[in-house]
C-alpha positions in Angstrom: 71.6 66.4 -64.5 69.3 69.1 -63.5 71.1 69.8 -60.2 74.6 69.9 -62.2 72.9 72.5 -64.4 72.0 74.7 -61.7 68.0 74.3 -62.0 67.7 72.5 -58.9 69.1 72.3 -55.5 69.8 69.2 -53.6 69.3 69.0 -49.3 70.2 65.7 -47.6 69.0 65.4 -43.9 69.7 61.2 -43.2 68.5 58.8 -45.8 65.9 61.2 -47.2 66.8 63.9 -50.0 65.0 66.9 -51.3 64.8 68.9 -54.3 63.9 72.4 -54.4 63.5 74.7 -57.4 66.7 76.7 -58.2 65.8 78.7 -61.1 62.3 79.3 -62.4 63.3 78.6 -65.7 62.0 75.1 -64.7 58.6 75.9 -64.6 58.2 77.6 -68.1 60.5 73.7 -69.1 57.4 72.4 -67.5 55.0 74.3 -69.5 56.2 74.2 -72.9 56.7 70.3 -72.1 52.8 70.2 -71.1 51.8 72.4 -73.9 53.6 70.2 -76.5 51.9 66.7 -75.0 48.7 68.2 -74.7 48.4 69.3 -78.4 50.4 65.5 -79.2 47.4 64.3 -77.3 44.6 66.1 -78.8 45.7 65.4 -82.5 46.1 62.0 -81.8 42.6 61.9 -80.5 41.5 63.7 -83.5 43.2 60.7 -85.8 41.8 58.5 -84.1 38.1 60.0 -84.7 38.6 59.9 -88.4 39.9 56.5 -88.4 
């Protein structure tokens, strides 16, 4: 799905494959994505201290 959008590019060399960044979009993906589990992760943590 990735590769198909055009964030990553696909190299076969035998049985092995590799993935390399296409567009550095995918790295701010990856941040927001952290950002949003790390606050998910510190308000749960701070429901389970009141609880």
């Amino acid at each position: 799905m990735m590769r198909e959008a055009g964030l990553l590019e696909r190299k076969k060399e035998g049985v092995r494959v590799y993935y390399r960044v296409e567009d550095l979009l995918v790295f701010d993906l990856c941040e927001l994505v952290c950002g949003k589990l790390n606050r998910d992760h510190k308000s749960l943590g701070e429901i389970e201290y009141l609880i």
